[in-house]
C-alpha positions, 0 to 999 in steps of 0.5 A: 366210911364210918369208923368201924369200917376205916378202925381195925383191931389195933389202937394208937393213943397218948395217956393223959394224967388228971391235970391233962398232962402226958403219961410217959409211954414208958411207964404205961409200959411198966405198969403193964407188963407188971399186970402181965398186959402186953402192949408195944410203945414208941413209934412202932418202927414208923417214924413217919405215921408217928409224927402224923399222928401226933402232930408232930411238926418237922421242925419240932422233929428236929428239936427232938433228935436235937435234945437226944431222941433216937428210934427205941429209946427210953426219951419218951417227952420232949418240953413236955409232948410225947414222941411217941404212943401207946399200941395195943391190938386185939386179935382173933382170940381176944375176948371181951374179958381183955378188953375189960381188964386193960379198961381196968388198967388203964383207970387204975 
């Protein structure tokens, strides 16, 4: 199948600054709802998929819980990788306009 079958509405990613370093999602959320962009961080209640996702390792997981890292907390790195991700979704009454204004946030 091609990505536009397998790809719904809903988009997972990590924001990486210049230099290729991770954005924390913590202050990607910030800045969003400073805009009034909603948008949900973390691992989304899906611990699993999360660590799929990232590459994540069980035991680099382990070193995670180990340096503190809880469901819904504000520890958004670890030695500098992310633990967990960016989600926005686009719905039925999404536009083109939304599109192209979180384009311009995120280039901002």
């Amino acid at each position: 199948s091609t990505w536009r079958q397998a790809q719904g509405p809903t988009i997972a990613f990590v924001v990486l600054d210049a230099d290729g370093v991770v954005v924390p999602y913590t202050r990607v959320a910030k800045a969003a709802r400073q805009e009034s962009i909603i948008l949900r961080v973390g691992c989304m209640c899906n611990p699993g998929a999360c660590q799929r996702f990232l590459g994540i390792d069980d035991s680099q997981l382990r070193e995670n819980y180990a340096a503190g890292k809880v469901c819904s907390d504000d520890n958004d790195t670890v030695d500098g990788r992310p633990t967990g991700a960016i989600r926005i979704s686009f719905g039925r009454m999404s536009t083109w306009s939304d599109a192209r204004r979180w384009l311009r946030f995120l280039k901002g």
